[in-house]
N, C-alpha and C positions, 0 to 999 in steps of 0.2 A: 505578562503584558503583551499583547497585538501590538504589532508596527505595519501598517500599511500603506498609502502612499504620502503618509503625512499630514492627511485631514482627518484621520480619526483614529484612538486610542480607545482601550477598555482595559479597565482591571476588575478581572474577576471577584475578587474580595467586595468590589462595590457596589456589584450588582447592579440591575438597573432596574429605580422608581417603578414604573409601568411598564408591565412585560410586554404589553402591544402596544410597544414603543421602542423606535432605538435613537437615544439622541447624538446628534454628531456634533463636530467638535465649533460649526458655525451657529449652532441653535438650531438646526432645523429636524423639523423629527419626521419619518416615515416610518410605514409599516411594519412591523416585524415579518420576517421571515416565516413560513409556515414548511411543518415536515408531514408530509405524506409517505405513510409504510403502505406500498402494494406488495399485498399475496396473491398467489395463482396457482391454479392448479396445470396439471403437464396439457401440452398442447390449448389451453387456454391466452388469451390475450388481453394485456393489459385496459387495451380500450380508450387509447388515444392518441393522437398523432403529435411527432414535434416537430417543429418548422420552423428553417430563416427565412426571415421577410423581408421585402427590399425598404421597407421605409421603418421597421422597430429592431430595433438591437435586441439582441439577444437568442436564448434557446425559447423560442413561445411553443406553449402547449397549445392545441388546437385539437377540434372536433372529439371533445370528451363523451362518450360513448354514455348515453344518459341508465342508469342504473347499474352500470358497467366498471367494474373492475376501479377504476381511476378518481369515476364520480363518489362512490365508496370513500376512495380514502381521503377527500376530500380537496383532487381536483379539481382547476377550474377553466375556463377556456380563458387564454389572453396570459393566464403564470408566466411568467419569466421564469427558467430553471437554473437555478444558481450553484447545486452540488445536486450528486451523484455517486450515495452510499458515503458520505460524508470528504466526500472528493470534489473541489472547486473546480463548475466547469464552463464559465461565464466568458473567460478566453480560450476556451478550448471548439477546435473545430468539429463542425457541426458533424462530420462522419467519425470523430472518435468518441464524441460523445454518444451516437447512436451506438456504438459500437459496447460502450461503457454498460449500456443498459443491459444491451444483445449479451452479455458473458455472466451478469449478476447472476441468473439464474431465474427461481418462481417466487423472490423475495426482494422489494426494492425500494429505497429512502431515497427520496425526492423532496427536496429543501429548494423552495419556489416562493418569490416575493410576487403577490400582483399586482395587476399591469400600469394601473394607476401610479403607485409605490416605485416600480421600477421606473417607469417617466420621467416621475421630479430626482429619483436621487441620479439619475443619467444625465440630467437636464443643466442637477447644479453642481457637478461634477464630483458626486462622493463615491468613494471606495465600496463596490459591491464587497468584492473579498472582505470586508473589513468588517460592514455588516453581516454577513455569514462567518464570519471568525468570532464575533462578537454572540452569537446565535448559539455556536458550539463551542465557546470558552470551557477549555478544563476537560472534553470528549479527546480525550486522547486515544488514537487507533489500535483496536487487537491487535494481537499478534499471532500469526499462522506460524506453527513449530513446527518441524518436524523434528523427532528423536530417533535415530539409529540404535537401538540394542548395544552395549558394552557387551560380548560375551563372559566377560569376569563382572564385572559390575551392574550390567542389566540398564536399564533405563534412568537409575538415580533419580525418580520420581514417584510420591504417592499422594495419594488424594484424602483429605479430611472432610467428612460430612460437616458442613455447618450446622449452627443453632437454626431450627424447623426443618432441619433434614435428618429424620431420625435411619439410621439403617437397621437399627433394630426389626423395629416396623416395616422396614422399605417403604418409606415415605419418601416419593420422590422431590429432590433438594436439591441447592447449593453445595458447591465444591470449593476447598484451597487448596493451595498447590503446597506442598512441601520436597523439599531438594536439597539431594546430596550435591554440597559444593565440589565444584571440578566435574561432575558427573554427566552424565549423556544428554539430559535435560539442560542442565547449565550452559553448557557450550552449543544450544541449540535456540537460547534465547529466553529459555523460562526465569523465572522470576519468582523468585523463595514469596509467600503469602498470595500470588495471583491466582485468579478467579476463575475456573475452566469452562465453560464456555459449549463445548464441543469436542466432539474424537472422534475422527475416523468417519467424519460425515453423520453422528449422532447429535444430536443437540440432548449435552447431560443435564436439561432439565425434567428430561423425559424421561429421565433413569434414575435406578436407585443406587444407595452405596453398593449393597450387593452386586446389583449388575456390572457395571461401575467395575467393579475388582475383576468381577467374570469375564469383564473384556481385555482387562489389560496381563489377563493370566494367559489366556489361546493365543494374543497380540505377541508378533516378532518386533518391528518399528511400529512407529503410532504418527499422527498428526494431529496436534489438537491447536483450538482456539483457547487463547489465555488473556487478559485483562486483568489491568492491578484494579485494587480493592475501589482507589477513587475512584476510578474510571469508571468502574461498574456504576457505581453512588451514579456519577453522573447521567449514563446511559437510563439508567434505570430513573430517576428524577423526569428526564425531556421524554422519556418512551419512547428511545431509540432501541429498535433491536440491534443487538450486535451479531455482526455477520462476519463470514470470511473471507466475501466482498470489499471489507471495509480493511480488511488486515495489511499491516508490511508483514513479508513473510521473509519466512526465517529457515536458513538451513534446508528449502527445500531440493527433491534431488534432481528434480525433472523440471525444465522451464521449456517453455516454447518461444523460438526465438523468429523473430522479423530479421529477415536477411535483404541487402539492399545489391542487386546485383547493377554490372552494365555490360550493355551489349558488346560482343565480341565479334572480330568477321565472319563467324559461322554462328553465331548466332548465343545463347547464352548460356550453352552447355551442359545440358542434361536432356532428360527423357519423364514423361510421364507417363504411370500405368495406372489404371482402374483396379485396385484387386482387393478381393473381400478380404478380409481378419478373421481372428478367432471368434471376434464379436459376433460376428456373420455380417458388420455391416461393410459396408464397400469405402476405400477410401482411395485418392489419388497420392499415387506413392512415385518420390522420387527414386529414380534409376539412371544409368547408367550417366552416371557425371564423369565428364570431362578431365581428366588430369590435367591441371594448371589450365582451366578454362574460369570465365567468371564468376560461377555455380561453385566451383571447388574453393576459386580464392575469395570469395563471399560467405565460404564456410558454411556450405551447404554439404548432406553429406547423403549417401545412397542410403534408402531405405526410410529416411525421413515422409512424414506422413505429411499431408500440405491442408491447412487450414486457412489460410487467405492469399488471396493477387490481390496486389495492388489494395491492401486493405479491405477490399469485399470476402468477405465468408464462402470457402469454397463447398462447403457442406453442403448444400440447394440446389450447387451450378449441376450442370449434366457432362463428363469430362470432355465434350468438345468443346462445351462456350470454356471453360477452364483454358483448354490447348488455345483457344482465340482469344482470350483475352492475353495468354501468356505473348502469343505472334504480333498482336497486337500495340503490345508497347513497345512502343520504339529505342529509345538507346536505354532508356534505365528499367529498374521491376523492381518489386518490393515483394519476397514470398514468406508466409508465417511457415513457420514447421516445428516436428517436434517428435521425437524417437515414436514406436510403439510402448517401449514402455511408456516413456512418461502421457504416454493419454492413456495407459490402462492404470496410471499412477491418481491422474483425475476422475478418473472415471469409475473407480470405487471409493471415491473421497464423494463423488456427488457434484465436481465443480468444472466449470470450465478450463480448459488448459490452455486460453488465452487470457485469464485473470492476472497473471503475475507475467508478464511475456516479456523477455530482455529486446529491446529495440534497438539494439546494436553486432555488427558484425566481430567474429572474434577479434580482428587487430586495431578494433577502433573502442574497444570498451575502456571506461574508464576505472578499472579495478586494477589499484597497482597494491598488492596488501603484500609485504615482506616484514620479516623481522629485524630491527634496528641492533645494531650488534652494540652500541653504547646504552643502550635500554637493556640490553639482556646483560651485562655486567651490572646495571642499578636494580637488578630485581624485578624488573617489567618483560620477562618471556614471551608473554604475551601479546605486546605492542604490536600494532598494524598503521603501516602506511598506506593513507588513502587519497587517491589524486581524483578531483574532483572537477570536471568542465562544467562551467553556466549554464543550462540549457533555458527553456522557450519560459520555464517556472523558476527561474534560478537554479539554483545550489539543492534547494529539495531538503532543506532543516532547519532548526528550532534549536535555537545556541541558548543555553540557560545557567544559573549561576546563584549564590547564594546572596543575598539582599546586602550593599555595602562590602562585600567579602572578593575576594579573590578564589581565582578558581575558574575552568568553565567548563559544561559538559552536554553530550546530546541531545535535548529533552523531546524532541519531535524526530522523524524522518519521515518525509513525504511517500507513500507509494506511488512507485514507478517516477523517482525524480533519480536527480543523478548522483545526491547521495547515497540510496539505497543499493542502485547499480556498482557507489564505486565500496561497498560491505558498511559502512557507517551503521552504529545499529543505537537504539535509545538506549541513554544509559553511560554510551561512551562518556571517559575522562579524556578531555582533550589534552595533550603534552607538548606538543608542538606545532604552532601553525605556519606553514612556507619555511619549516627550518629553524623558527625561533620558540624556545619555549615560554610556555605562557603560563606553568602550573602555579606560577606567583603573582600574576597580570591576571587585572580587572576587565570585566569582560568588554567595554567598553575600548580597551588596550589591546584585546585579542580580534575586536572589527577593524583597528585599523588597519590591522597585519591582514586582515583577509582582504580587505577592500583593494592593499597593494598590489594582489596577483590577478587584478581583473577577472577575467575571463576562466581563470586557473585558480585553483587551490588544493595546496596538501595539505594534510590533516593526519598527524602523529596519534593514534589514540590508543587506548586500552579499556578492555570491558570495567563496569566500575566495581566488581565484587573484586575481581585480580587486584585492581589500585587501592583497594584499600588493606587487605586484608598484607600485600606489600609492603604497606604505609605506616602501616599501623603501630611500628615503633619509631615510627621518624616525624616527632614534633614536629620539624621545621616545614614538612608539607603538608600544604594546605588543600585539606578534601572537599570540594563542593558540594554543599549542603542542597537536594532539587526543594527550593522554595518559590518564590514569586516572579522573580523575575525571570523575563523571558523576550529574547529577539529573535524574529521571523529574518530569514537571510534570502534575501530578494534576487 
């Protein structure tokens, strides 16, 4: 079940009558939502503009490029854009959303109501989100992995040719995932039957089983896209491609992180250089920072590579409009950065290394993960503690539970909200919330405890193959079953 601001409700089980319809919960009915997949090729352009306008709400598309990239996928001018790679971005500002597109890559899902449609349901106050949640009932988000090598155990992963994927033949096919529990794969997010997707920047529909093995036999670590089996059903149902766009990621090693500095009396304590890479291409590399200057306690570190001021992409700039825009802002700055490795981490994956970007400075992140010492005498080694701040989307999860039963557990995480920041991953068994446990409490009993801590929330949990496989001679705990129900935590 969708919860959004209380005007409208969807159960997926019940479908809805007329697909180009969605009815809400006053009788009024508007348009369905429409998804547009643009492709492109490198240095090519989409082929249309988006814009805020002082008198229509919203992301409106504008000036769609007639035979052009957009008009294709079935663009129109006047769309309201309501997701982005299956990302709600209808309150989202108008430069992270352009920003959203800028990192996607030469593949992009564009889920846009028009102009008409968006009007009256703006008009009579119903839940966009609600109808875009209603649109992608059941599309639940890949997962971007990465696996680190075991050098005794190896990757604790193999792949099974599906039924019309013969390897015999090398009939290029469908993959499942198979996994050694405990194993390099497990503790990296994969998921025993899920669907692979992707590796290493390959889309393994393009591959055969042979190849398929060929790669993961030269491969040291790997990174792959995975989705469970529904997920796929669904993806595959609406003719949504799944991307790595779309993914929470998992375990990966390299992140690029937004550092938020303030001005100091000498100013914000570092140095920029201009200097090429192994790539050959040229980048602005930070240098000689500051000891106990802004730059250092912002957790900015020497040698870091610089990918945005102030949110603009430095990649374009020429390194003096850079140095001016840095001179330029006044007491605060906001700088993207990110090791050499981890862009050479992207950059043979094929993706941007602002897609997964941590927006917090080291001493303000919301990741407290330790191990509960009264957990690990009950068989939960496992357990992580995760402190959670409200941010601009809330909480950033999907609290889910078994119909009537007790129990609750992760079913969603938002990318790039502030449960995925504070390690929250799908799947989790919740045990405790704010300190009380809940493994016997209806999920219902487990919102009031969260609603208690306002603005804050801890969150006791353990992965759910550990909970159970712990559990599993102890009648008296109650495992949650992931069936229907489902609360969005606001």
């Amino acid at each position: 079940m969708y919860i959004g601001n209380g005007k409208y409700t969807f159960n997926p089980k019940e479908g809805i009558i007329n697909p180009g319809m969605v009815i809400m919960e006053d009788g009024v009915e508007t348009s369905s939502p429409r998804l547009c997949v643009l492709r492109r090729e490198e240095k090519e352009t989409y082929g249309f503009n988006l814009q805020l306008e002082k008198h229509n709400r919203g992301h409106v598309i504008r000036n769609v490029e007639s035979g052009g990239i957009a008009q294709r996928s079935g663009l129109q001018d006047g769309d309201r854009l309501l997701e982005v790679n299956n990302g709600y971005v209808d309150d989202v500002s108008h430069s992270e959303v352009a920003r959203k597109i800028r990192v996607s890559g030469n593949q992009l899902c564009l889920l846009v109501l028009e102009e008409k449609a968006h009007k009256q349901a703006v008009s009579q106050g119903q839940d966009l989100r609600g109808v875009a949640g209603a649109w992608r009932a059941g599309c639940m988000a890949p997962r971007l992995c990465h696996i680190s090598r075991d050098p005794v155990s190896g990757l604790g992963v193999n792949f099974t040719a599906l039924e019309g994927s013969n390897s015999i033949v090398g009939e290029k096919g469908r993959f499942s995932v198979n996994l050694v529990s405990g194993g390099a794969a497990d503790k990296a997010g994969v998921r025993k039957g899920d669907r692979l997707v992707w590796m290493d920047g390959a889309m393994v529909s393009d591959l055969t089983h042979s190849a398929l093995s060929r790669m993961m036999k030269k491969c040291g670590d790997i990174t792959i896209l995975v989705i469970d089996s529904e997920g796929e059903k669904k993806y595959t149902q609406k003719k949504i491609p799944i991307l790595p766009s779309m993914a929470v990621p998992r375990n990966l090693p390299h992140r690029a992180r937004t550092l938020h500095l303030e001005r100091g009396p000498d100013g914000f304590g570092f140095l920029l250089h201009l200097e090429m890479i192994a790539s050959g291409r040229t980048y602005h590399v930070v240098r000689g920072v500051d000891s106990g200057g802004p730059a250092e306690k912002a957790g900015m570190k020497n040698g870091e590579l610089l990918l945005e001021v102030n949110g603009e992409s430095a990649e374009k700039l020429q390194h003096q409009e850079v140095v001016d825009r840095v001179r330029t802002s006044r007491k605060q700055m906001s700088l993207t950065a990110i090791t050499y490795r981890g862009l050479d981490f992207y950059s043979k994956l094929g993706l941007s290394p602002l897609l997964f970007c941590e927006d917090a400075p080291e001493d303000e992140k919301e990741i407290r993960v330790k191990v509960s010492k009264e957990m690990e005498t009950d068989g939960l080694r496992n357990a992580r503690l995760c402190s959670l701040r409200k941010g601009p989307t809330g909480f950033g999860f999907d609290l889910g539970s078994s119909p009537g039963g007790s129990g609750t557990f992760i079913r969603k995480v938002v990318s790039g909200g502030s449960a995925e920041t504070a390690g929250l991953a799908e799947g989790d068994v919740v045990i405790e919330v704010n300190g009380q446990n809940v493994e016997r409490k209806r999920l219902e009993d487990a919102l009031v405890l969260m609603k208690e801590g306002g603005a804050f929330l801890s969150l006791l949990v353990v992965n759910e193959m550990n909970y159970r496989n712990k559990r599993s001679d102890s009648p008296s705990r109650n495992i949650p079953e992931k069936e229907d129900d489902e609360l969005t935590i606001l």
